[in-house]
C-alpha positions as CSV (number, residue, x, y, z in Angstrom):
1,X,213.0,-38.1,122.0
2,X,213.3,-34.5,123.0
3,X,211.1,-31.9,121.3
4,X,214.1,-30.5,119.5
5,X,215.2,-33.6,118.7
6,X,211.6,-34.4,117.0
7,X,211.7,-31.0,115.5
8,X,215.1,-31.9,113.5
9,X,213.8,-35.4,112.9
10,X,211.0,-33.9,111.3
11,X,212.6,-31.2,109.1
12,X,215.4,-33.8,108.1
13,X,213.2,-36.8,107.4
14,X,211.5,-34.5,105.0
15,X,214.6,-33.0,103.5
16,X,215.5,-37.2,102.5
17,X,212.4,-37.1,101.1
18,X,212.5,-34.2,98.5
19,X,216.6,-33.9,98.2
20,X,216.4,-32.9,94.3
21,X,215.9,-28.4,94.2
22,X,212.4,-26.9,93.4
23,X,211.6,-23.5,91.7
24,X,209.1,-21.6,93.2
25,X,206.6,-20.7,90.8
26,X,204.2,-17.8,89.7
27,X,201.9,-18.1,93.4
28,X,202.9,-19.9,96.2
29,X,204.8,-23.3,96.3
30,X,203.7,-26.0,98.8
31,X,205.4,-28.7,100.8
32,X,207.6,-31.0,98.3
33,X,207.2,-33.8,100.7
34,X,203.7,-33.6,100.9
35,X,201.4,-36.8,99.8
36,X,199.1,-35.9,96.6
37,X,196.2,-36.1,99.2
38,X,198.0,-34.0,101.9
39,X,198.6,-31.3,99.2
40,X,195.6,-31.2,98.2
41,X,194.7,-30.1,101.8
42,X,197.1,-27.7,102.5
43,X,196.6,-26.0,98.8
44,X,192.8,-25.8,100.2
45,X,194.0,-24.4,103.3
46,X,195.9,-21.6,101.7
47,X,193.2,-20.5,99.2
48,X,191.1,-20.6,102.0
49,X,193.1,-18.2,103.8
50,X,193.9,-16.3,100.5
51,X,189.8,-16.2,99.9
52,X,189.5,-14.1,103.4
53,X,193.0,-12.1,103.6
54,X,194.9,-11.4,100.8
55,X,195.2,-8.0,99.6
56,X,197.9,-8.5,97.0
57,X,200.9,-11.0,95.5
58,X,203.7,-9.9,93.3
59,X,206.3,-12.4,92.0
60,X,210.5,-10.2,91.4
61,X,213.1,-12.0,90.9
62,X,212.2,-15.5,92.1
63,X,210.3,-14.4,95.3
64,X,206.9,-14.6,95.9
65,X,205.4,-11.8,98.2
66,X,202.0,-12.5,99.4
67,X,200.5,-9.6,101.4
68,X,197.2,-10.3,103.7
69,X,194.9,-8.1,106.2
70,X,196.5,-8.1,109.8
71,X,194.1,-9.8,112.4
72,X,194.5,-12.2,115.5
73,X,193.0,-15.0,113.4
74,X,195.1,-14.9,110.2
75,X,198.2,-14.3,112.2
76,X,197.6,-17.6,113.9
77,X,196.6,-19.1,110.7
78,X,199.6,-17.9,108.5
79,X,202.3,-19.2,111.6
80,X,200.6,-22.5,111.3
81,X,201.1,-22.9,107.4
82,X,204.6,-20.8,107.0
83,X,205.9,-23.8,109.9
84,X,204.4,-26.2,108.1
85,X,206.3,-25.1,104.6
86,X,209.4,-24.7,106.7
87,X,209.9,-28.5,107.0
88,X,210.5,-28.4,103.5
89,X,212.9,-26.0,102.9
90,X,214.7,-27.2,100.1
91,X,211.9,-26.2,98.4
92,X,211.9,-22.5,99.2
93,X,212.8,-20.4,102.0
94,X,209.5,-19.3,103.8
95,X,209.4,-15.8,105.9
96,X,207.0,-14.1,107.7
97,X,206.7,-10.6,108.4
98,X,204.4,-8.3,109.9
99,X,203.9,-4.6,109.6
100,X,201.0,-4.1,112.5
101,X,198.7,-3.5,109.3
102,X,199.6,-6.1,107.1
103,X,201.3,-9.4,107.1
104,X,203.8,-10.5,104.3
105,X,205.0,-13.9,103.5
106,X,208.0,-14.3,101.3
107,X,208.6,-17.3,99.0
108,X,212.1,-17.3,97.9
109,X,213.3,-19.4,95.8
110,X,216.1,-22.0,97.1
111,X,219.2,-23.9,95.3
112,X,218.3,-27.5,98.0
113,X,220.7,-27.2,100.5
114,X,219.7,-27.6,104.1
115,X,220.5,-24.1,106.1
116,X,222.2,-22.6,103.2
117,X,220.4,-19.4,104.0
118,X,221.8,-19.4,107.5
119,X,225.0,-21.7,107.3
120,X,225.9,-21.1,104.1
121,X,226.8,-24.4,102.5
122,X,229.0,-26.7,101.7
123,X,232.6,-26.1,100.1
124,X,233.1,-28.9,97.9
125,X,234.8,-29.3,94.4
126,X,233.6,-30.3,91.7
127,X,236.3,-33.3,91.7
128,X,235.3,-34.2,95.2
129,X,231.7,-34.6,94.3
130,X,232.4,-36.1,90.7
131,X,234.5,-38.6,92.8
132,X,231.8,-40.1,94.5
133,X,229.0,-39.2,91.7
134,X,226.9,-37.0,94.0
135,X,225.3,-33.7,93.6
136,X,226.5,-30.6,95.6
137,X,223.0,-30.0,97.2
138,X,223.3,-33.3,98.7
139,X,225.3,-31.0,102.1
140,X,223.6,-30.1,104.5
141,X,226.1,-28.3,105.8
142,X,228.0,-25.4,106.4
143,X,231.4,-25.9,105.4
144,X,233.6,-29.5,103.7
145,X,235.1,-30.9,106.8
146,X,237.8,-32.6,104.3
147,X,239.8,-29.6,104.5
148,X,240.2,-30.1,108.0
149,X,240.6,-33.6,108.4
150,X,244.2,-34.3,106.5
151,X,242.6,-37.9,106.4
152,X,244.8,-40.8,106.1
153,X,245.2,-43.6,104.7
154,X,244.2,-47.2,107.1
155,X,242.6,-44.2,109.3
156,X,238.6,-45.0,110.7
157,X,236.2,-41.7,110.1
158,X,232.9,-41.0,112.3
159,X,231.1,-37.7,110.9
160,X,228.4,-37.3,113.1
161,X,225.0,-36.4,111.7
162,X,226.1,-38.1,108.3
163,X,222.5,-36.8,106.3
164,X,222.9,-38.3,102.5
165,X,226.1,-39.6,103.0
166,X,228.7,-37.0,101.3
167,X,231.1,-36.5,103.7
168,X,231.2,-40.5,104.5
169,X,231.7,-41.4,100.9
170,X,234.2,-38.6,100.6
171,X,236.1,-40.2,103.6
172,X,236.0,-43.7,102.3
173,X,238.2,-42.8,99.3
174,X,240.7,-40.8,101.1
175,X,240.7,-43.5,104.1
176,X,240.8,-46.6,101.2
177,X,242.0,-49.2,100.7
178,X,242.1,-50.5,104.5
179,X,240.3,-47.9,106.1
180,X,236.9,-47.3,107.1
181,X,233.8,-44.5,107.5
182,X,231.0,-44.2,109.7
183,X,228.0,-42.0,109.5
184,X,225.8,-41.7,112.3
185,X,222.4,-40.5,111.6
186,X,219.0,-40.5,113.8
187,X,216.4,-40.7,110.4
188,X,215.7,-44.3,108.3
189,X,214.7,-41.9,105.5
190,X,218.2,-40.3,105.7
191,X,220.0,-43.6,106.4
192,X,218.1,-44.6,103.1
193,X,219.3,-41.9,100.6
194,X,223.3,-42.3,102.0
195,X,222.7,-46.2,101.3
196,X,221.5,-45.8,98.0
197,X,224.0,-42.9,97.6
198,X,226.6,-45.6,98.5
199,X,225.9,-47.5,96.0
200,X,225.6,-45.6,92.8
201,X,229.5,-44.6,94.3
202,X,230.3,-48.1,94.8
203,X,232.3,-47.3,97.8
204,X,232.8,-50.3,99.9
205,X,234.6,-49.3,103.0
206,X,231.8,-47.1,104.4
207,X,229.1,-47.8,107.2
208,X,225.8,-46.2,108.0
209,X,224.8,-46.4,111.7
210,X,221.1,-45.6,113.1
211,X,221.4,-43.6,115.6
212,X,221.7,-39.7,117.8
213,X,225.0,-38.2,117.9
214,X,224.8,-37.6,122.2
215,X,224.7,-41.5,122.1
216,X,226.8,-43.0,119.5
217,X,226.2,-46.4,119.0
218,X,230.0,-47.7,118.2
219,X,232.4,-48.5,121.0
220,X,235.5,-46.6,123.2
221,X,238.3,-45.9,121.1
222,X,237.0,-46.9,117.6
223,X,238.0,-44.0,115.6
224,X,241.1,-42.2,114.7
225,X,238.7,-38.6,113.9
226,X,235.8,-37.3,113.8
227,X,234.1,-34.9,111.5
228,X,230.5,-33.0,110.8
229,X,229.2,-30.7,108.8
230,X,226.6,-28.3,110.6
231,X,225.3,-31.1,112.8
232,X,226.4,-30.7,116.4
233,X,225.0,-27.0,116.7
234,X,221.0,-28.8,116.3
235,X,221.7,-30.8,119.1
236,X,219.9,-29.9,122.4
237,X,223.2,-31.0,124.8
238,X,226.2,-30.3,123.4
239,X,228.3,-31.4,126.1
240,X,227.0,-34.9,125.5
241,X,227.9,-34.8,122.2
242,X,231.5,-33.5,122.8
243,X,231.9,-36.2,125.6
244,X,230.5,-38.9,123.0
245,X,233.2,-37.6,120.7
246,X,236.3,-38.0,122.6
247,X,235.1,-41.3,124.0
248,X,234.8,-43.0,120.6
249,X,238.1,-41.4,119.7
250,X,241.2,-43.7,120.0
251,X,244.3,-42.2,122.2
252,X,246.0,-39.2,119.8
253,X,242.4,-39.1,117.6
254,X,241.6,-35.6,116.1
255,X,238.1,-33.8,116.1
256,X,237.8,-31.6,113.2
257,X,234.1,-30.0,112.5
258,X,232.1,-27.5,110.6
259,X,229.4,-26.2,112.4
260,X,227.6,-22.7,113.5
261,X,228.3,-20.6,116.1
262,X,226.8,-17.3,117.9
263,X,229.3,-13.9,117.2
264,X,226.2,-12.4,119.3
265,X,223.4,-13.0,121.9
266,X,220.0,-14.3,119.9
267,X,217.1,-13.2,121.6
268,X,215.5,-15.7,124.0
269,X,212.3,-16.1,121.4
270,X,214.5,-17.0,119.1
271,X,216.1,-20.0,121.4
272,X,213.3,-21.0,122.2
273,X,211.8,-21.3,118.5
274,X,211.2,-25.2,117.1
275,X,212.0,-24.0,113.6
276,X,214.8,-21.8,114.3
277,X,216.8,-25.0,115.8
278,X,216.1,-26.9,112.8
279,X,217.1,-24.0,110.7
280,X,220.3,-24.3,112.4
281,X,219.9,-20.6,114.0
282,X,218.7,-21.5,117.5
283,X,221.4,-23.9,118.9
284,X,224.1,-22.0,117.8
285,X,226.5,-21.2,121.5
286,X,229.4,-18.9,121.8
287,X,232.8,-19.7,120.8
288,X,233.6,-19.0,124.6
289,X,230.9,-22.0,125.5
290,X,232.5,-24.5,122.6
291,X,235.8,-24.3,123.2
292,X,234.9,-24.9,127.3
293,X,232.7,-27.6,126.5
294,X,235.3,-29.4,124.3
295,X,238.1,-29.2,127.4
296,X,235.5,-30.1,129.6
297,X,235.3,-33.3,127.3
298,X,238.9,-33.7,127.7
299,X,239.6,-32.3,124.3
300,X,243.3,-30.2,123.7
301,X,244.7,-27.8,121.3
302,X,241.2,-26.5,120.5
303,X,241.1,-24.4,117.5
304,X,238.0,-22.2,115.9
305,X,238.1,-20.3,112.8
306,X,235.2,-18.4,111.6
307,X,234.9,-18.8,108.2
308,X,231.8,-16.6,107.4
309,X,229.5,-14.0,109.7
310,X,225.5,-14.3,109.5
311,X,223.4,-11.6,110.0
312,X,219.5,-13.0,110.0
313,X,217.2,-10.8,109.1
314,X,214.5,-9.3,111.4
315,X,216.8,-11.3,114.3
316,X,219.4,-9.4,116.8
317,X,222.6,-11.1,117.0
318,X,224.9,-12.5,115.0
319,X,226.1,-16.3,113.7
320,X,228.5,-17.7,111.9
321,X,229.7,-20.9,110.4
322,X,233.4,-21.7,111.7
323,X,235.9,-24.6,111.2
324,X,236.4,-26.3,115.0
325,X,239.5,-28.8,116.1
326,X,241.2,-30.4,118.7
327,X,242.9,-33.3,119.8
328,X,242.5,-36.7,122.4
329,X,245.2,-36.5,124.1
């Protein structure tokens, strides 16, 4: 496994474990998926760090800003533990800033939903998720690729990176009675919630996979579409995705995905940043480099609609969450 692909399993896996929303409270809050003995560590570590730096911390509105003395040393110390609260960001959205003399970290306070700082969300109704008796901050995602789809009855769904199972369940119903839906996911803890989320729906035309999305474990031509929600832009090639699409699709199949895209050049530290892949930043490509990648695939009548503009704070450049389709011809 690549280091991206560790670096997504990681933040994922941890998002399974902690899906329900946090508050962040009066100080600082700590991982959510942390172990009571693990937390007990990292709360030492920050009052540590707190006992040798902090000047000041203020709580407005639902953020926590924690100032501390600029050196070498607690620079290193505070990128260590701002990563490590990262991998739990549906607890809080952790930022670091520095000012030469002083070094901030933010706490701001987060509704659950994977990326919704950066993607934005899902866009689901409150039908839709009553249908299937799941929360809204079980997306991940950046947009509902149901609106995309025009899903048919007897039709087979893949939605690749399937996370808690949403968009699967959703494409059950619409695909039912003699249809089917895949997810495809690469985490056993994430595999676990869309199981158990499958059964509280009692949706019985659905399938969960284990699995990574550049190798799709189901065979040539098993699938009349395939959708995701803010999945394909984490992966590390693409191409191979794209290629693993079309080759599961069946003669006439339709792609039809939400996912991120660059309006503007990131700077290379910011490519090359772990977190910032996982935080669905990183991997984002142009829509020049998507659209050529899915005819490269052998995709047609390619499609991409920008649905909302990102600009990330402290970062040059510009991203976007956008609707994406084509065609198997």
């Amino acid at each position: 496994m690549s280091e991206i692909q560790d670096a997504v399993r990681e933040r994922y896996a941890a998002k399974a474990l902690q899906m329900a929303p946090r508050r962040v409270g009066g100080s600082q809050a700590l991982s959510c998926s942390l172990s009571a003995a693990d937390l007990e560590v990292r709360r030492a570590e920050w009052k540590e760090l707190d006992k040798a730096a902090l000047v000041s911390r203020e709580d407005r509105a639902g953020t926590v800003t924690s100032t501390y003395r600029a050196s070498a040393e607690v620079r290193t110390e505070l990128e260590r533990l701002v990563a490590a609260e990262r991998v739990c960001c549906a607890t809080a959205r952790w930022e670091l800033h520095d000012d030469g003399e002083r070094l901030h970290v933010t706490v701001a306070s987060e509704s659950g939903a994977c990326c919704e700082d950066d993607c934005g969300g899902g866009e689901y109704s409150a039908s839709e998720l009553a249908s299937v008796g799941i929360n809204a901050t079980s997306s991940l995602g950046c947009g509902n690729p149901m609106l995309l789809a025009d899903l048919r009855p007897g039709e087979r769904v893949l939605d690749l990176g399937s996370g808690a199972g949403l968009d699967v369940l959703l494409s059950a119903r619409r695909v039912a009675p003699d249809g089917h839906a895949y997810g495809v996911d690469m985490t056993d803890e994430m595999l676990a919630v869309a199981r158990a989320n499958q059964a509280k729906a009692g949706v019985a035309n659905a399938t969960f996979l284990k699995g990574t999305i550049e190798q799709i474990p189901l065979s040539d031509g098993t699938v009349d579409v395939v959708i995701s929600n803010c999945v394909i832009n984490l992966a590390a090639d693409k191409r191979a995705v794209l290629r693993e699409a079309h080759r599961v699709l069946r003669r006439g199949g339709r792609f039809a995905v939400a996912d991120m895209v660059a309006l503007a050049e990131l700077p290379n530290e910011v490519k090359r940043s772990l977190d910032q892949w996982a935080g669905c930043v990183a991997g984002t490509i142009s829509i020049d480099l998507y659209t050529a990648a899915l005819r490269d695939a052998g995709f047609k009548a390619i499609d991409v609609e920008v649905t909302r503009e990102v600009r990330l704070d402290g970062v040059d450049g510009a991203i976007a969450s956008a609707y994406i389709r084509a065609r198997k011809e």
